[in-house]
Every structure is written in structure tokens, then in C-alpha cells.
N, C-alpha and C positions, 0 to 999 in steps of 0.2 A: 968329673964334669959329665962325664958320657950317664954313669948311672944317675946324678940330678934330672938330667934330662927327660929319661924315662920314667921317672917319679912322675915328671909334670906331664907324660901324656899320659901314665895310668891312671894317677888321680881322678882327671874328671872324667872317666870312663867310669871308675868307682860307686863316684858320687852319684851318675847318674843311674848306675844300675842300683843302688841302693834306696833312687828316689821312685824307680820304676816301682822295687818290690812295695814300699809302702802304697804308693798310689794303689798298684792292682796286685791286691797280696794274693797269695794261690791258695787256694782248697785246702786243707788239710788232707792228705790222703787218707789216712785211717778216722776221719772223722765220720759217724753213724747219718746214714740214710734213711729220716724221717718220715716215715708213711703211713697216709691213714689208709687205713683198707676197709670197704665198703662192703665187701661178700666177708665171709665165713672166715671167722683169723687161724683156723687153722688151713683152710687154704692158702691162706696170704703168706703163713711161716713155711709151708711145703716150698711155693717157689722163691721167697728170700732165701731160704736157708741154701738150695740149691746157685742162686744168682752169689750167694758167699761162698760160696766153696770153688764157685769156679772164678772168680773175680778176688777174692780176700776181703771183697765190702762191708764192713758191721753197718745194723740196721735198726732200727726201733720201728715196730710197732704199733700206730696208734689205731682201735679198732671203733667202727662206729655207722651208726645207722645212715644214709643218704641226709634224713632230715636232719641229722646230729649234726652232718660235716657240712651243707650246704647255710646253717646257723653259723656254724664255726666257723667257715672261711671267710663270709660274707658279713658279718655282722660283728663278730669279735676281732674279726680280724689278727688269728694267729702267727708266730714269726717266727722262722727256723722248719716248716715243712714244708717239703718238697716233691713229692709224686703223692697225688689221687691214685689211686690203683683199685678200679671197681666203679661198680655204683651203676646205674642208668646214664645213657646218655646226656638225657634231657642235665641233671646235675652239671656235667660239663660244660654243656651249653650254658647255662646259668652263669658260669663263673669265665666263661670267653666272652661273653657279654658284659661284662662285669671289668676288664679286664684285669683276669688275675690271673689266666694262662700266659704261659711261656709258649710263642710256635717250636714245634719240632716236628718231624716224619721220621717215626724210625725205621731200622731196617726192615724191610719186608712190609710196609705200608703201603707198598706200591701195588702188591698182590690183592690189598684186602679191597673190595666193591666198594663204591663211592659211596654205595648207603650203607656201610658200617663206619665209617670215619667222617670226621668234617674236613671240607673242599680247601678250608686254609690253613689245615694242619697244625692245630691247636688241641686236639683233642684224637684218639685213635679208637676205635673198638678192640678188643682183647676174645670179646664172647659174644654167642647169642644166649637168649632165653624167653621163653613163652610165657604168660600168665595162666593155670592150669584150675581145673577145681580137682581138688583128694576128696578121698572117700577113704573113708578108715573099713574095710571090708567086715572085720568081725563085728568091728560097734554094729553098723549097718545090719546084720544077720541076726546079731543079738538083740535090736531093739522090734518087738513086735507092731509098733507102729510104724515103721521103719520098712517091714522087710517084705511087704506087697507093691513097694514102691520100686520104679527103676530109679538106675542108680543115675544122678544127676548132671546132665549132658551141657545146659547151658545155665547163665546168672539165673533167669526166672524161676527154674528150675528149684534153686536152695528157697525160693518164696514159700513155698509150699507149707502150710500149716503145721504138719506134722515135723517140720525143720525147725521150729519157734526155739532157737535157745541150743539149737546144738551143731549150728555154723559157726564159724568167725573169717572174719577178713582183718588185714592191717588197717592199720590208721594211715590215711594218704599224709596226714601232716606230719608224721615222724618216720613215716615209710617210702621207700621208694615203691617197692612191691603195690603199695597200696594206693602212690601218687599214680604209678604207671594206670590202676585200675581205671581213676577215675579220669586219668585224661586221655585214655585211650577211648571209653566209652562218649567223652565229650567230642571227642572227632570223629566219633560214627553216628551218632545219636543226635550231637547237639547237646550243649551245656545244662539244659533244665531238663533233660529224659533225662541224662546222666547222673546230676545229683539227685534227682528223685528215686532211683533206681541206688544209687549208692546208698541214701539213706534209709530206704526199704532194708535192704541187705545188711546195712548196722543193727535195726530196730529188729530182726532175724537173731542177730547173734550173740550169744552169750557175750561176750566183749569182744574190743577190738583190742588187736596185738599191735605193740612197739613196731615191729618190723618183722617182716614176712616170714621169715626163719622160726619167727616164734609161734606165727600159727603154726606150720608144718611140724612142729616139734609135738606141739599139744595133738595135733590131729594123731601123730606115731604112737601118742602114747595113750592114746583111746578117752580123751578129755573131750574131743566134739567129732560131730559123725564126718563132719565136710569142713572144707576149707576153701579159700580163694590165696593163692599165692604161686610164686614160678616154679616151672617145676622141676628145676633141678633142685631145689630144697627139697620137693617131696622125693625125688629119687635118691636121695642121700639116705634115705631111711627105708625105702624099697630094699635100696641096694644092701642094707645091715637089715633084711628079715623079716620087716614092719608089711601086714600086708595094705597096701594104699593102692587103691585104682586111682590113677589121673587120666586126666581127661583136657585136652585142649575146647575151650566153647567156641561156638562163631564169633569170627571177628573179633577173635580176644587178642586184646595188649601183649606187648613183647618189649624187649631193651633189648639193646647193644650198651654190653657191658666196657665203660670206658678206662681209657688209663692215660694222666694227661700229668704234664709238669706246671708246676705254680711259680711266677715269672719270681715270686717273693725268693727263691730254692736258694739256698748258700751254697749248695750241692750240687750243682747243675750238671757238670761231666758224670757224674756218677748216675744222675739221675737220668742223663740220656741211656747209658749203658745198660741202666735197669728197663726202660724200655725196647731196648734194642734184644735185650734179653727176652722180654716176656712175648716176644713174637716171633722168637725161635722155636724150630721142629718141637724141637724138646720140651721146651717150657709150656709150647699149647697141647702137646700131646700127656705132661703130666698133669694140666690142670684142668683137660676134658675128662680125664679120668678120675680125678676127684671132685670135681663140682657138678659132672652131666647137666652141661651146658653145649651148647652146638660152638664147633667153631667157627671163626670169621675168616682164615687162610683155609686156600685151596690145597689138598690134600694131605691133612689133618683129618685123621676116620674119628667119628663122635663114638660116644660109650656105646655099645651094644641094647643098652635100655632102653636107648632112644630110636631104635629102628623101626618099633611099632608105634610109635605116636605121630597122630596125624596133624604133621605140619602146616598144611596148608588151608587149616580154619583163622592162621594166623590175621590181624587187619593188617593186609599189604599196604594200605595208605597212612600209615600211624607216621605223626612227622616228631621228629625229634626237639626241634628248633622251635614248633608251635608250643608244644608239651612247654617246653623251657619257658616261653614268650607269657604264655597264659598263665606261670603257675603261681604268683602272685592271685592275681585276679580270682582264678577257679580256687583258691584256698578262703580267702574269702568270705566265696559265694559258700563255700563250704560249712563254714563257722556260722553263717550268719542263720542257715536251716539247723545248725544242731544248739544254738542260744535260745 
């Protein structure tokens, strides 16, 4: 009798732990952490590979321009990814407006300036970065129309006749680099200098690039004299030999490069972790060294490249939330001058 008894109070302890697990079943442990990554994918696989080795976390990969992932989040609506990792601000903001952020603060959020993160903790800065013009030095030397000229300091600057065809900028529509361009120039300028001067600067350039990486590539490899893009891209190819002068302009555009959870995540613990991780000593001090990007925590030393460029042409007023707010509209107006 005694052991029936104990049947009948283990049972519905059973049942109800059995109804708990269906109701709110648990994560998989070893199920892969879905991320798009917005910068450079071999920077993105430096710090997973590292977040797996110390965690056991596997992770997939998906790589893809600002304008690629803010179409894909927003518009397709994909299911099963779980950290943004990159990109410009403004993109976050987009998708916190949107609700499709998960809030988190992770560790060491606390340390980073209230203008590299958003105030309700839906989105984090990870990096800074500047909008820059390159200068391919040898094209420049090599080209005799070219080489009585100084070398190009601000946008009006790449106007210049003798430029006709051997600039490129990104495309704002499928670029963040190129989005930042023009709506940084729209909050100093004003929306119609801006596009005017944007679409000057198209009708300048041989084509426009996918996304910013790709000018800086073609510029390294002596394909056009100048460029418009951030410049840790161009130092990425400084740093491997390439000779590129960069150049910050007045009042030029900047991100704070985000890193933010997607409320959609199946993965959410894991996903906080990998944040928790990417604003570790560690993790900012390997990815300033491969991306030469400034960092957004205090006392994190930036790349040595970056000691001689002059930061403070940055636009101190560029808002993030505007950029976001506008970027429908300014796209647009965008399209409607290149039909």
C-alpha cells in the first residue's frame, strides 16, 4: 500500500513536468547560432570561431551587405536567425522601430557612451568608423592629368574634371557605406544639397559598388584613382602593402557599428552569450586589429594605423535614429533623380 501511495503522488509531479517540457521546450544545446554578418566575413569567422572554442557554440554564417539584410529582415521576413552582428547603426534602428529587436544590455554595455548604443537597449555599438576618401598613390603618380593635382581632401574635391571616370562611391541603396554617405551629408547640408552633390559624385564615377568593401578593393587594386568608403576598408589593404592615402573630409559621415538580437532568435541564451562575448577585452581587442575600426569601450588601444588620422573632421551631430527615420523617404528622393 505504502509504495501505491507514492505512485500517486509521483505521478502528477510527472505529468506536470512532462507538460512543462512541451509547453516551453529548451534550446538545443549544440544547435548552430545563425548570423548574418554585415562587415567583412572573414572578420565575423575570426570572432565566432574564437566565441566556439571558448563556449563549444557551432554557428552558421550568413554574409551580406546592410541593404541585403535590412530587405531580408524587413520584407521577407526570415525565420530561424538570431544576432545581426555589424552593419551601421541606423540598420538597427530600423529594425527596433520595426519591432523585430529582442531588448538586451550585455556585459560591459554599461562602459560604452550613450552615443554608441541605444538608451533602451535593443541594439549595442561593437565599433566606430569614419567615412574616408582613398587615393590609390601610384594610379595618382602614374596618371599625368592626375599628378599637378593635390591629392583630394574633401567630396568637391573628387568633382574635378580631371576625375571624370576614375572615382566610385557605393550605392546608398544596397550599401550602408553609401547609405551613411548620403544621409550624413542630408543632416549637414540639407536633403536637396545632398542629393545633388550625391548625384554629381555618381555621374564622376566609373560605377557605383554593391557595398563599400567593393570600392576599397577596386581602388587597392589600381582600377580607380579615389574612392568614397570607411576607412577601415581602406586600411585593410594599407595594412597588406597597397599604397592608399586616406583622408577623413569635413563633416564626413561615421557609424557605430551595431550588434543586436532578433526577438524572432530560437537561440536566445546563446545569442545573449555571443554578445556578452563580442564586448569582451578580447574579442574588441582581436577585431580592432583586424578590421581598423576605433573602438567604443574604454581602454581597448585602436590599431596603430589609426593614430595619424584626423578624427575630428568627423560630423559630431550625425544622428542615428534620424538616418533610420529618413531612410525610406531619402531613398526615394534618391531614385526619383536617377529615373
Amino acid at each position: 500500500m505504502r509504495l501505491q501511495k507514492r505512485w500517486f503522488l509521483i505521478l502528477p509531479i510527472v505529468a506536470v513536468a512532462l507538460l512543462l517540457i512541451t509547453i516551453y521546450p529548451r534550446e538545443p544545446i549544440n544547435k548552430p547560432l545563425k548570423v548574418y554578418v554585415i562587415f567583412q566575413e572573414d572578420e565575423g569567422r575570426i570572432l565566432l570561431e574564437k566565441f566556439k572554442k571558448e563556449t563549444g557554440q557551432p554557428y552558421e554564417i550568413i554574409r551580406m551587405s546592410s541593404g541585403e539584410a535590412i530587405y531580408h529582415l524587413l520584407e521577407m521576413n526570415p525565420s530561424g536567425i538570431d544576432v545581426v552582428l555589424g552593419g551601421p547603426a541606423d540598420l538597427h534602428e530600423q529594425l527596433k522601430s520595426k519591432g523585430k529587436l529582442l531588448r538586451y544590455s550585455p556585459r560591459m554595455s554599461d562602459k560604452i557612451s550613450d552615443a554608441y548604443k541605444d538608451s533602451s537597449g535593443y541594439w549595442t555599438g561593437m565599433y566606430m568608423g569614419s567615412l574616408a576618401i582613398g587615393v590609390n598613390e601610384q594610379v595618382w603618380k602614374n596618371d599625368p592629368s592626375l599628378l599637378s593635382l593635390p591629392m583630394p581632401e574633401s567630396y568637391e574635391d573628387l568633382l574635378q574634371p580631371q576625375l571624370k571616370g576614375k572615382i566610385e562611391i557605393p550605392d546608398p541603396e544596397t550599401s550602408g557605406t553609401g547609405y551613411t554617405l548620403l544621409a550624413s551629408l542630408a543632416q549637414e547640408r540639407g536633403e536637396d544639397e545632398a542629393i545633388q552633390l550625391m548625384y554629381a559624385l555618381k555621374n564622376q564615377s566609373s560605377t557605383t559598388t554593391f557595398s563599400g568593401i567593393s570600392s576599397a578593393q577596386r581602388l587597392a587594386l589600381g582600377e580607380v584613382a579615389a574612392v568614397v568608403s570607411f576607412l577601415g576598408d581602406q586600411l585593410r589593404f594599407t595594412n597588406s602593402g597597397y599604397s592608399i592615402h586616406s583622408s577623413i573630409p569635413p563633416q564626413a559621415g561615421w557609424e557605430v557599428g551595431g550588434i543586436s538580437i532578433l526577438k524572432s532568435s530560437t537561440n536566445k541564451d546563446a545569442a545573449k552569450k555571443l554578445l556578452d562575448f563580442l564586448l569582451s577585452k578580447d574579442a574588441q581587442t582581436t577585431y580592432m586589429n583586424s578590421a581598423f575600426s576605433r573602438p567604443v569601450i574604454p581602454g581597448i588601444k585602436a590599431n596603430s594605423l589609426l593614430e595619424s588620422v584626423e578624427m575630428e573632421n568627423q560630423l559630431s551631430t550625425y544622428r542615428f535614429d534620424l538616418a533610420a527615420s529618413n531612410h525610406d523617404e531619402l531613398l526615394s528622393r534618391w531614385r526619383e533623380i536617377n529615373n
